[in-house]
FIPA-259495 format. One record per residue (C-alpha): residue number from 0; x, y, z. Coordinates in nm, 4 decimals, m for minus. Example, Ala and Ser with C-alpha at 12.3 -4.5 7.8 and 13.67 -1.06 7.14 Angstrom:
{atom 0; {1.2300; m0.4500; 0.7800}};
{atom 1; {1.3670; m0.1060; 0.7140}};
% end
This chain:
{atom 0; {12.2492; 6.3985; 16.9199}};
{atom 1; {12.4182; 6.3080; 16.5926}};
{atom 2; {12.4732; 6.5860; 16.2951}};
{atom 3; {12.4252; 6.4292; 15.9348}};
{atom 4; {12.5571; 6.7258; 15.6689}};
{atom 5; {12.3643; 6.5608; 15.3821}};
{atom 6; {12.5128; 6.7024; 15.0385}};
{atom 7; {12.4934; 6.6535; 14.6439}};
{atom 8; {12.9118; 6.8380; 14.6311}};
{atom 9; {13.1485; 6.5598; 14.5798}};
{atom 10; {13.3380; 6.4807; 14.8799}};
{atom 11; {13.6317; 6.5411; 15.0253}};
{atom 12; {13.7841; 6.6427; 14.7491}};
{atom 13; {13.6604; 6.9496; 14.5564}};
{atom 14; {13.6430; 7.3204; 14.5331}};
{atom 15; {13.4608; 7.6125; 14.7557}};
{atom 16; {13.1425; 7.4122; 14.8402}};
{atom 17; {13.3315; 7.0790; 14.9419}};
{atom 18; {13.6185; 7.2929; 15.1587}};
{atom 19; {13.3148; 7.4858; 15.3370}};
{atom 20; {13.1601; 7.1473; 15.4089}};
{atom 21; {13.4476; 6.9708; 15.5451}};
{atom 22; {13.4953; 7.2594; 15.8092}};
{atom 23; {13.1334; 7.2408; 15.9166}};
{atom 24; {13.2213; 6.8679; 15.9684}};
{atom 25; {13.5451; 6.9010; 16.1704}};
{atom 26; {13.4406; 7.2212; 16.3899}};
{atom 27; {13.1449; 7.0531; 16.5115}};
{atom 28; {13.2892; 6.6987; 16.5353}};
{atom 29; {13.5703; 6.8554; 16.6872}};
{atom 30; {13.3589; 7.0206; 16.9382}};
{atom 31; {13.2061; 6.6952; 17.0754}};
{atom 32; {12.8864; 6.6322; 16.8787}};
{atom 33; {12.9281; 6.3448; 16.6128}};
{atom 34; {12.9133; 6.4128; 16.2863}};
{atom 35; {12.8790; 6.2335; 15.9547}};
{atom 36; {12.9040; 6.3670; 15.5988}};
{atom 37; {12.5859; 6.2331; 15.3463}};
{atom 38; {12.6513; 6.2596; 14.9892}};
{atom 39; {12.3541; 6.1583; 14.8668}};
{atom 40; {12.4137; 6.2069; 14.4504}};
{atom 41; {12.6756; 6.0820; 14.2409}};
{atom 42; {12.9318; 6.3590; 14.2135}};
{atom 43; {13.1995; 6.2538; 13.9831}};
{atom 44; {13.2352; 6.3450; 13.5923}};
{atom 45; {13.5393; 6.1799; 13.3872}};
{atom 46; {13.8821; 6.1957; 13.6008}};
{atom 47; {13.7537; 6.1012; 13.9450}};
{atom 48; {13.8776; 6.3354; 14.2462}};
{atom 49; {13.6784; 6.1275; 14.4723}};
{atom 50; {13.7006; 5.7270; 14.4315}};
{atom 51; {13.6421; 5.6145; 14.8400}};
{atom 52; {13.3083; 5.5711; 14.8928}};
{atom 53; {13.2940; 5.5887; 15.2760}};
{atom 54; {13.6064; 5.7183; 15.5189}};
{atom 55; {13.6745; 5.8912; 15.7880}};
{atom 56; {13.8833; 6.2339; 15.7989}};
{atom 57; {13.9961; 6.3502; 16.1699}};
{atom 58; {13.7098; 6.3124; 16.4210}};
{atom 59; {13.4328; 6.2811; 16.1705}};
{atom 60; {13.3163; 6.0253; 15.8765}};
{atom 61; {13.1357; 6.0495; 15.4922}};
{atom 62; {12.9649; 5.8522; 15.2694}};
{atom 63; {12.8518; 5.7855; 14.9623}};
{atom 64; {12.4885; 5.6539; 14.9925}};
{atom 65; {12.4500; 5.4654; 14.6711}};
{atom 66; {12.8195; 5.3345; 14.7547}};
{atom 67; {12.9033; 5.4604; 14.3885}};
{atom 68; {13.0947; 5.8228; 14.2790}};
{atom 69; {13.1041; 5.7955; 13.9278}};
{atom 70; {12.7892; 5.9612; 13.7245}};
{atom 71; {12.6990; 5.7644; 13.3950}};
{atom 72; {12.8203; 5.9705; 13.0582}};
{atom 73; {12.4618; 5.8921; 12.8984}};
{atom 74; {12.2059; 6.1389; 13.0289}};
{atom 75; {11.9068; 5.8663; 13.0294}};
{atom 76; {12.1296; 5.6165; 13.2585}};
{atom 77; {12.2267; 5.9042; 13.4941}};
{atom 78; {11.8634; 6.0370; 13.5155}};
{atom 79; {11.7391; 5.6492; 13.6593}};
{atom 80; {12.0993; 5.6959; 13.8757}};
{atom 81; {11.9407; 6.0513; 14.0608}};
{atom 82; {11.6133; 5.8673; 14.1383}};
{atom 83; {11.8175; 5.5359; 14.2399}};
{atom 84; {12.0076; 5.7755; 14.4922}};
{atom 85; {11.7501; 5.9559; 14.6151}};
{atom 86; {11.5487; 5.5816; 14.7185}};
{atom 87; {11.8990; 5.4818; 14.8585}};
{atom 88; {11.9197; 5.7843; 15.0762}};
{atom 89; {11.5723; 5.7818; 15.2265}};
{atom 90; {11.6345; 5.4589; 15.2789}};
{atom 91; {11.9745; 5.5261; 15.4405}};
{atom 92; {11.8331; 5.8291; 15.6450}};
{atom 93; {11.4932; 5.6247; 15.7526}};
{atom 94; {11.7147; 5.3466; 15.9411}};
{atom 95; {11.9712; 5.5938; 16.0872}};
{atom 96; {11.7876; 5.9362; 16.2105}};
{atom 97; {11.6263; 5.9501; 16.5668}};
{atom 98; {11.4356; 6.2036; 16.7604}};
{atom 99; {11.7058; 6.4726; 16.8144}};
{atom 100; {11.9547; 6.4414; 16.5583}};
{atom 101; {12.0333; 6.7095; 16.3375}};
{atom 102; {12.0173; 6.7269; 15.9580}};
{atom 103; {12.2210; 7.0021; 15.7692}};
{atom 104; {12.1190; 7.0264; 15.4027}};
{atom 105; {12.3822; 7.2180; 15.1901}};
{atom 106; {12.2785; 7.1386; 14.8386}};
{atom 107; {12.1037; 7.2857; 14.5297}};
{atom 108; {11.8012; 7.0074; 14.4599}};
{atom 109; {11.4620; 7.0393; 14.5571}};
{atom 110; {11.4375; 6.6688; 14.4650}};
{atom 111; {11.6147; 6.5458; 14.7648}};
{atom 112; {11.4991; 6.9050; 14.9991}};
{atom 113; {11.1314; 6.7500; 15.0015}};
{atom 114; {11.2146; 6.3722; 15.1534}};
{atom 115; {11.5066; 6.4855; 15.3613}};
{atom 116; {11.2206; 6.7101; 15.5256}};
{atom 117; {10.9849; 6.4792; 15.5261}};
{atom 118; {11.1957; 6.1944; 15.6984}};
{atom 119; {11.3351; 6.4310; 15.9583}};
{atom 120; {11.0551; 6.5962; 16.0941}};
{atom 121; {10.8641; 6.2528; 16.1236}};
{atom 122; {11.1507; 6.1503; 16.3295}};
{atom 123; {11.1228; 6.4350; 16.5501}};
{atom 124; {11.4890; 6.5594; 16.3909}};
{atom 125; {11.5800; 6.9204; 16.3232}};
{atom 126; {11.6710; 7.0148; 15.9688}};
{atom 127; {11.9067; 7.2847; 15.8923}};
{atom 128; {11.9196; 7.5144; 15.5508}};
{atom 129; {12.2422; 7.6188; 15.5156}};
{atom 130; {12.2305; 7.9228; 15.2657}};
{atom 131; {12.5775; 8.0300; 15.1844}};
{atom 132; {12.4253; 8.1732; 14.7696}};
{atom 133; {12.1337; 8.3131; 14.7368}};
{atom 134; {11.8484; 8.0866; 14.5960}};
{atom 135; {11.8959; 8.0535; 14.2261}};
{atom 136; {12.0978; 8.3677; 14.2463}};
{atom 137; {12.2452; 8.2577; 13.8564}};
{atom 138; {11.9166; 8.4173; 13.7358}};
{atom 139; {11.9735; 8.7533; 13.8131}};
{atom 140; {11.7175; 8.9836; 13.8117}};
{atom 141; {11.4968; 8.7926; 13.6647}};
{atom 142; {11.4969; 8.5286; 13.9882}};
{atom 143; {11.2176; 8.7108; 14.1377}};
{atom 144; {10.9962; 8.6034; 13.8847}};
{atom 145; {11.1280; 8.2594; 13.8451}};
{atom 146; {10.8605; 7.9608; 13.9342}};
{atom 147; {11.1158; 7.7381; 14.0554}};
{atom 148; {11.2526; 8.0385; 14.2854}};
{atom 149; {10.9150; 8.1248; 14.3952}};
{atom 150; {10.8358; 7.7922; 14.4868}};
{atom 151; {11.1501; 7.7086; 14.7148}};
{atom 152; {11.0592; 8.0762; 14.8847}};
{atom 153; {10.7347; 7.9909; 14.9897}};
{atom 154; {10.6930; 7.6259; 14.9703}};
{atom 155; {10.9945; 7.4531; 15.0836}};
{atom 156; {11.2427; 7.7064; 15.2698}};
{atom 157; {10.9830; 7.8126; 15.5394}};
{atom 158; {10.9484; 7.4548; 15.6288}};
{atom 159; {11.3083; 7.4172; 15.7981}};
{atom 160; {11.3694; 7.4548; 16.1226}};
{atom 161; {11.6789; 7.6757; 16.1398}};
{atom 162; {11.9154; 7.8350; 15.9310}};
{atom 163; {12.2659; 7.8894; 15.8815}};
{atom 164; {12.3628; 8.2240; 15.6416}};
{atom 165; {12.6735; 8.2791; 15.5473}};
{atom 166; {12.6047; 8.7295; 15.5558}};
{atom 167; {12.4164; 8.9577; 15.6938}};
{atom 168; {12.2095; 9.0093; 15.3584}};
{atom 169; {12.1215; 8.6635; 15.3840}};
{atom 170; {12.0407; 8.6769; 15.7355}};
{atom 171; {11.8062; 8.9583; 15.6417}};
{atom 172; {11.6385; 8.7538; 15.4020}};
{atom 173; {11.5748; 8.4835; 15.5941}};
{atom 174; {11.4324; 8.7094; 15.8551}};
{atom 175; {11.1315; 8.7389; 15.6364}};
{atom 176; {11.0001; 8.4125; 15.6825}};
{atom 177; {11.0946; 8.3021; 16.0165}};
{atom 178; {11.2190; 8.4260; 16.3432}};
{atom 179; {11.5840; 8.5710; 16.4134}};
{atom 180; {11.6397; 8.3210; 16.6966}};
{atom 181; {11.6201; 8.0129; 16.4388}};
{atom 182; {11.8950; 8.1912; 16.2382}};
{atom 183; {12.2803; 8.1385; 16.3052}};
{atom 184; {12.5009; 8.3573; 16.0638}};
{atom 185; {12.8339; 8.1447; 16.0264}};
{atom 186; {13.0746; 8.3330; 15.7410}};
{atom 187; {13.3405; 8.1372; 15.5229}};
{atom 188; {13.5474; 7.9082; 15.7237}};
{atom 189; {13.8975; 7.8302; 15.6953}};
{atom 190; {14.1053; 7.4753; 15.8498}};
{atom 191; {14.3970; 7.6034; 15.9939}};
{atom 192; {14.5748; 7.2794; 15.9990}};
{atom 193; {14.4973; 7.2234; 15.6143}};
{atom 194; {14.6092; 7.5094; 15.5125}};
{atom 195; {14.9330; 7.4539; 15.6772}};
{atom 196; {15.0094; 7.1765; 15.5258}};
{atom 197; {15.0924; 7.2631; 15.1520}};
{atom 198; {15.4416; 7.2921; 15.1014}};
{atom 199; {15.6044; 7.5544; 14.8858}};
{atom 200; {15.5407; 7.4596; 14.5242}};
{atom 201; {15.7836; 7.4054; 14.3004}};
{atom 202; {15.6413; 7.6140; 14.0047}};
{atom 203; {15.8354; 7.8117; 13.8468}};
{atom 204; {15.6998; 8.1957; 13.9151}};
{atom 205; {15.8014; 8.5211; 13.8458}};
{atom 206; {15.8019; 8.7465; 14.1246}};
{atom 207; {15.6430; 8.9757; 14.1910}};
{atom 208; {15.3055; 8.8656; 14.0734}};
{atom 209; {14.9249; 8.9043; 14.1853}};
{atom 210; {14.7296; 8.5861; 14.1746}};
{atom 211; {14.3443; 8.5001; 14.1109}};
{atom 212; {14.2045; 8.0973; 14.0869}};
{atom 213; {13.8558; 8.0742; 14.0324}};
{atom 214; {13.6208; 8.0802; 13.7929}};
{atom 215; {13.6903; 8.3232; 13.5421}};
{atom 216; {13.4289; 8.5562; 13.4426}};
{atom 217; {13.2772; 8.9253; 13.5070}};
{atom 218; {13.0112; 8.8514; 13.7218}};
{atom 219; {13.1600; 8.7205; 13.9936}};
{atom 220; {13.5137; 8.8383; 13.9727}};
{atom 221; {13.5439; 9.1110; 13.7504}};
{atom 222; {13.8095; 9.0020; 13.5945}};
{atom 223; {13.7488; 9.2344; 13.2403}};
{atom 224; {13.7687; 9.5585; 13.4929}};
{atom 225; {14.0808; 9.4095; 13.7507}};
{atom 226; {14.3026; 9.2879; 13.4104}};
{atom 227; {14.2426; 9.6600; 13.2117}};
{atom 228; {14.3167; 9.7987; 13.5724}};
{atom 229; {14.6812; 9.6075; 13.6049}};
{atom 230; {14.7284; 9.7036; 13.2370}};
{atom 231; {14.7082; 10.0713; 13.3735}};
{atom 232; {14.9127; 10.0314; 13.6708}};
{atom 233; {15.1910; 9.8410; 13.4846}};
{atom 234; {15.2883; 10.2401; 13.3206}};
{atom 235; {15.3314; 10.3702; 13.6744}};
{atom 236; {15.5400; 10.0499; 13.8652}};
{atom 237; {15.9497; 10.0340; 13.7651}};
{atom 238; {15.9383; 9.7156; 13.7688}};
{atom 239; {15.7614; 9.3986; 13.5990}};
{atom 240; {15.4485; 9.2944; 13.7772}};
{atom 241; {15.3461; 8.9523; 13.6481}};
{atom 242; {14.9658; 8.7947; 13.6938}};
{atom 243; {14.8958; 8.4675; 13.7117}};
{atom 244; {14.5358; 8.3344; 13.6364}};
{atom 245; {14.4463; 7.9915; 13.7113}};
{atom 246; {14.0732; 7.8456; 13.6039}};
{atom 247; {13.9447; 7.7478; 13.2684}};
{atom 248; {14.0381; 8.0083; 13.0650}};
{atom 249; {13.9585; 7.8232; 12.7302}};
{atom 250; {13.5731; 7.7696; 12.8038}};
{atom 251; {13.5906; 8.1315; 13.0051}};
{atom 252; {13.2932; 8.3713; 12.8830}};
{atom 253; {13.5232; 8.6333; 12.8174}};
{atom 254; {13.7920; 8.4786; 12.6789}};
{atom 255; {13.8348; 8.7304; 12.3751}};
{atom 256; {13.7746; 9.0000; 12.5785}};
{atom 257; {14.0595; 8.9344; 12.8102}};
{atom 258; {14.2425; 8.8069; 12.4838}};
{atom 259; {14.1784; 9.1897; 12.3574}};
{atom 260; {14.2873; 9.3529; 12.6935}};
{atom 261; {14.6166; 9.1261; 12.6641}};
{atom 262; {14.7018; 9.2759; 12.3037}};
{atom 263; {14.6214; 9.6164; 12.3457}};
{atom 264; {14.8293; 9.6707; 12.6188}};
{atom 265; {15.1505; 9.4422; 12.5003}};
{atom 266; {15.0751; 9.1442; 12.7992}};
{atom 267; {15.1612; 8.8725; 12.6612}};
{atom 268; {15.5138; 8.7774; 12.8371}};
{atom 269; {15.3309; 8.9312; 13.2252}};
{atom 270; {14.9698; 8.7601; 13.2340}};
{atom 271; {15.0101; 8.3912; 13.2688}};
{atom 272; {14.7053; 8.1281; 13.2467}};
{atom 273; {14.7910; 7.8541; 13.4322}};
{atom 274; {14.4409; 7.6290; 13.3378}};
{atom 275; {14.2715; 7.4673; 13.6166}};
{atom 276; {14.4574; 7.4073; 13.9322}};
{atom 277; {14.3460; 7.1772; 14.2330}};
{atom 278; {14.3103; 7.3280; 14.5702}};
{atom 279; {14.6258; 7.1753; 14.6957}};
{atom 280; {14.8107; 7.3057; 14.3562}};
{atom 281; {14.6170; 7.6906; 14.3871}};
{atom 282; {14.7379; 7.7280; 14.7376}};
{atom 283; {15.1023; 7.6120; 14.7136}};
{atom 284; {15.1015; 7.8925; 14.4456}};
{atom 285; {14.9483; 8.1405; 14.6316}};
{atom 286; {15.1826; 8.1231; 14.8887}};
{atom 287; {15.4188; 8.2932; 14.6681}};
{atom 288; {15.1904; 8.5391; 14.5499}};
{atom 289; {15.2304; 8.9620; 14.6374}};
{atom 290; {14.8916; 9.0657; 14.6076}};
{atom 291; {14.5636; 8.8955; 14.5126}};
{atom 292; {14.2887; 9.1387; 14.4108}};
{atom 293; {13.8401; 9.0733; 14.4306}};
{atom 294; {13.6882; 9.3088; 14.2518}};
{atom 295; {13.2943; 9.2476; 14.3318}};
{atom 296; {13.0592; 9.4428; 14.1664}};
{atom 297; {12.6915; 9.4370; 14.3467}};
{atom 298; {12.4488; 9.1747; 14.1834}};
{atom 299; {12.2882; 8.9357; 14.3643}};
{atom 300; {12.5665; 8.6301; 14.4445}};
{atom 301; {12.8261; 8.8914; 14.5265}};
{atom 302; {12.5593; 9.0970; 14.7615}};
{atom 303; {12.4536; 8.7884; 14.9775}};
{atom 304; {12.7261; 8.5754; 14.9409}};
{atom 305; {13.0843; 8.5309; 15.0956}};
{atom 306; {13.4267; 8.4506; 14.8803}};
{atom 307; {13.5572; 8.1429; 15.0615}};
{atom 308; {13.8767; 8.2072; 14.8825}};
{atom 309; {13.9129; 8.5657; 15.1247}};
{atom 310; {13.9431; 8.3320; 15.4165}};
{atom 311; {14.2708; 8.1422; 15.2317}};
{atom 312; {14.4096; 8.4946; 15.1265}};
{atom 313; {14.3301; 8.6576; 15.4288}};
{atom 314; {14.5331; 8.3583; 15.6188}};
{atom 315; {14.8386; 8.3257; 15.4377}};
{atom 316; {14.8850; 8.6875; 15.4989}};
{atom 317; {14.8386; 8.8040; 15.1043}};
{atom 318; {14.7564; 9.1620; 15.1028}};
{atom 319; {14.3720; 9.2291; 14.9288}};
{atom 320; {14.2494; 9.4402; 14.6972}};
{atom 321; {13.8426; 9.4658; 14.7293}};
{atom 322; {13.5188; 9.6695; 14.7029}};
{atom 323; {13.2522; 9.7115; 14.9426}};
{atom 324; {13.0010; 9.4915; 14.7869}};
{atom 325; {12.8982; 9.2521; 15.0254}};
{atom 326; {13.0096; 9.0775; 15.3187}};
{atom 327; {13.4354; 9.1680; 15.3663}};
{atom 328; {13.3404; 9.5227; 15.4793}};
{atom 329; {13.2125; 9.4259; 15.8248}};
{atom 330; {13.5439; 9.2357; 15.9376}};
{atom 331; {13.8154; 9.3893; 15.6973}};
{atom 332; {13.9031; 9.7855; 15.7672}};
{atom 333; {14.1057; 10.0013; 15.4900}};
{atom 334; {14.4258; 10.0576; 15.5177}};
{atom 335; {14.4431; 9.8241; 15.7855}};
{atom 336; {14.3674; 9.4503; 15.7168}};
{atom 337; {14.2993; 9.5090; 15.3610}};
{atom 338; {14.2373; 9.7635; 15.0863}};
{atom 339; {13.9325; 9.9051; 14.9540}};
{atom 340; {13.8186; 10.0502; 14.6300}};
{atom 341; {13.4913; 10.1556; 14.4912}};
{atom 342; {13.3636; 9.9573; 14.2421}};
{atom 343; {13.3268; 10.0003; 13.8937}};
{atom 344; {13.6793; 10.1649; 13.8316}};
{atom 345; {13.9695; 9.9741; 13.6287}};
{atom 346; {14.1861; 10.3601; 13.7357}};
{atom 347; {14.1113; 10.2595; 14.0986}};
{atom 348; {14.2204; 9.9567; 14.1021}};
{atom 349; {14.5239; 10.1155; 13.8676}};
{atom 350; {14.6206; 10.3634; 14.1342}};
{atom 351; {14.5701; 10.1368; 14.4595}};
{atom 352; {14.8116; 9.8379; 14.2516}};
{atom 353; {15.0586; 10.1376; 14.2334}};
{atom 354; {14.9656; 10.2373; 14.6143}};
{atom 355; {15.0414; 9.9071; 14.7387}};
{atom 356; {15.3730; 9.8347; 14.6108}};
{atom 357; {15.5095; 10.1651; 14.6394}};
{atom 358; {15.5176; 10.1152; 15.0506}};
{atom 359; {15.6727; 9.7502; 15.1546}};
{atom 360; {15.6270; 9.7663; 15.5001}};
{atom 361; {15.2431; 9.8910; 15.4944}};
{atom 362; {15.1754; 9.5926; 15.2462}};
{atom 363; {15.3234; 9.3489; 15.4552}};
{atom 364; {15.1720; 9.5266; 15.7742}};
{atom 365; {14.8126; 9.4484; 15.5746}};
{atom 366; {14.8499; 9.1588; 15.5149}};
{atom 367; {14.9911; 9.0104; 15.9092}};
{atom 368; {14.6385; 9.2251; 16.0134}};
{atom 369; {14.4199; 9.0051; 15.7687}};
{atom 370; {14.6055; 8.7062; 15.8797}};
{atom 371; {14.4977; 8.7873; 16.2484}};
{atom 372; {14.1351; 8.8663; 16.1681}};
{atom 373; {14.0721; 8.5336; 15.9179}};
{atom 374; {14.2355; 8.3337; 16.2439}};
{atom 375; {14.0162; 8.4315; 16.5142}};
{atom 376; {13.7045; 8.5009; 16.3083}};
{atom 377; {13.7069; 8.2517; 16.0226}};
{atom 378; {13.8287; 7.9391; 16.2310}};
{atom 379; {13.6026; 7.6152; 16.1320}};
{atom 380; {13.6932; 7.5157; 16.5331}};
{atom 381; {13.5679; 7.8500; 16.6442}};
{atom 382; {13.2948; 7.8702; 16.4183}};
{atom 383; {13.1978; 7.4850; 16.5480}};
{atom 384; {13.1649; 7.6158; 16.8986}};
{atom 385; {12.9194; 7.8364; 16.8070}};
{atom 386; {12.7111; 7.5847; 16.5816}};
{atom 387; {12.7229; 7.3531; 16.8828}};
{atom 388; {12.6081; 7.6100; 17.1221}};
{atom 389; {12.3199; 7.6875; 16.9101}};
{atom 390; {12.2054; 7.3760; 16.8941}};
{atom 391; {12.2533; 7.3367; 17.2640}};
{atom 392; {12.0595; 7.6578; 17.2909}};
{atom 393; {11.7557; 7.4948; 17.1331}};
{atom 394; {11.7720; 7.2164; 17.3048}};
{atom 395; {11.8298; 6.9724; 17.0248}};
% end
């Protein structure tokens, strides 16, 4: 048996999707099954994070199909480029896939869903979905009515042969199609050995200081409600708190309302936006940090999905500030690995800022629990011994 993780996220280098990919890679590679990472698009606009086009990282290997990264700038030449790919990689997966191996698609086109499919199961390989959003989830409310969504629901999803959720909302979904046995939930992941390699950075910070990296908007972060909910605390702390942001604040959504927040309450010298950061950059500097603070409100990506960046918080021992929406309620405990808030309340978050810096030892205390909980339950290695007994399981 062979595992092919067949992709359209650049590779290695990237953000959430790539880092959740390269520990499916290494925790079942490093579990004994071979492994091989598929990147079956072009992935790279302007700078280039990703110029190899084939390698091998620790006990497992990646590819480019089309032996190119770079996507054209004119939308006409990349267009012929997708369809030049997608001939490449059924022509890649034809002559390598036997009866047995295993196919993990993580990946948002229904372009490449239908021949990966199609190739496998004539085979006689499994094919995986792994569902760590929920389908089209960008939509809203309005997903349910979508054509495209309805489509993947009932014309392409039920043909895979297993799943792999990343929550239990997920799972449930899933559940409505096919059989709990072909599900495996697997949560966000975390490479302990990666993340303890970044030194300590040598940016210049002002401590103490809460950090958030990510994208910055409402919908996913809440970052309108958390920002007017420091503002608050800052009249109850002696001291100055600082926050540093680091994403793209100049194409952010709410830019001027964050810009608004920032001159009503006099922030201009504490809240600090640092622009986009790599991952090597973000977690040097949140190594420093005091506190880091996600504030999910329920809509459909926060209620089935899973922050990957709780796992890095969570393991560098930062104590966390979060709601109940979603998945971080069934490992995390209040008061105890992290703290909780109801959502929906900038004078929440206010009073719990004030809560957790007004008692040292209990913050420090929360954040050592975290760190114990995101090692034994968020492990890639851990979480590859699981995959691999599944698969075992079903005799693949």
């Amino acid at each position: 048996m062979k595992v092919y993780i067949v992709t359209t996220s650049p590779f290695p280098n990237g953000f959430a999707a790539t880092n959740r990919i390269r520990c499916y890679a290494k925790g079942i590679s490093h579990n004994g099954i071979p492994c091989e990472v598929l990147v079956v698009k072009r992935t790279e606009n302007g700078p280039s994070r990703n110029l190899n086009r084939e390698g091998r990282i620790e006990s497992y290997s990646f590819r480019y199909v089309s032996k190119h990264t770079n996507r054209s700038v004119c939308p006409v030449v990349r267009k012929v480029y997708d369809y030049v790919d997608e001939w490449l990689s059924y022509r890649y997966l034809t002559a390598q896939l036997k009866k047995g191996d295993v196919v993990i698609y993580y990946g948002s086109w229904v372009l490449y869903e239908k021949m990966i499919l199609r190739i496998s199961h004539k085979v006689g390989a499994k094919v995986v979905r792994e569902l760590c959003e929920f389908p089209f989830s960008e939509l809203e409310n309005a997903v349910y009515d979508d054509k495209k969504y309805k489509n993947f629901v009932n014309n392409i999803l039920p043909l895979y042969d297993f799943y792999f959720v990343i929550s239990h909302a997920m799972e449930e979904f899933v559940m409505s199609f096919t059989s709990n046995d072909n599900i495996l939930r697997i949560p966000i992941m975390l490479d302990k050995l990666r993340l303890s390699s970044p030194s300590t950075s040598s940016f210049d910070v002002h401590k103490p200081f809460i950090y958030h990296n990510g994208t910055i908007t409402e919908r996913k972060d809440c970052l309108i409600e958390t920002l007017t909910g420091y503002a608050l605390a800052l009249s109850k702390l002696n001291f100055p708190l600082y926050y540093y942001i680091a994403g793209d604040f100049n194409n952010s959504p709410i830019k001027e309302e964050l810009n608004i927040i920032i001159e009503k309450y006099s922030l201009h010298n504490l809240v600090v936006f640092l622009g986009v950061k790599s991952y090597e950059d973000s977690l040097k500097i949140l190594k420093k940090a005091d506190l880091v603070i996600l504030n999910k409100q329920e809509n459909i990506q926060n209620h089935f999905g899973f922050s990957t960046k709780l796992s890095e918080y969570l393991y560098y021992a930062k104590p966390v500030i979060t709601t109940y929406v979603g998945e971080a309620k069934f490992y995390l405990k209040d008061n105890e690995s992290a703290f909780f808030v109801a959502e929906g309340s900038p004078e929440l978050i206010a009073e719990k800022i004030v809560e957790v810096f007004s008692d040292t030892n209990k913050r420090i205390s929360v954040g050592q629990q975290g760190k114990i909980i995101a090692e034994k339950e968020f492990d890639c290695i851990y979480q590859g011994s699981r995959i691999n007994s599944f698969l075992n399981k079903n005799q693949i």
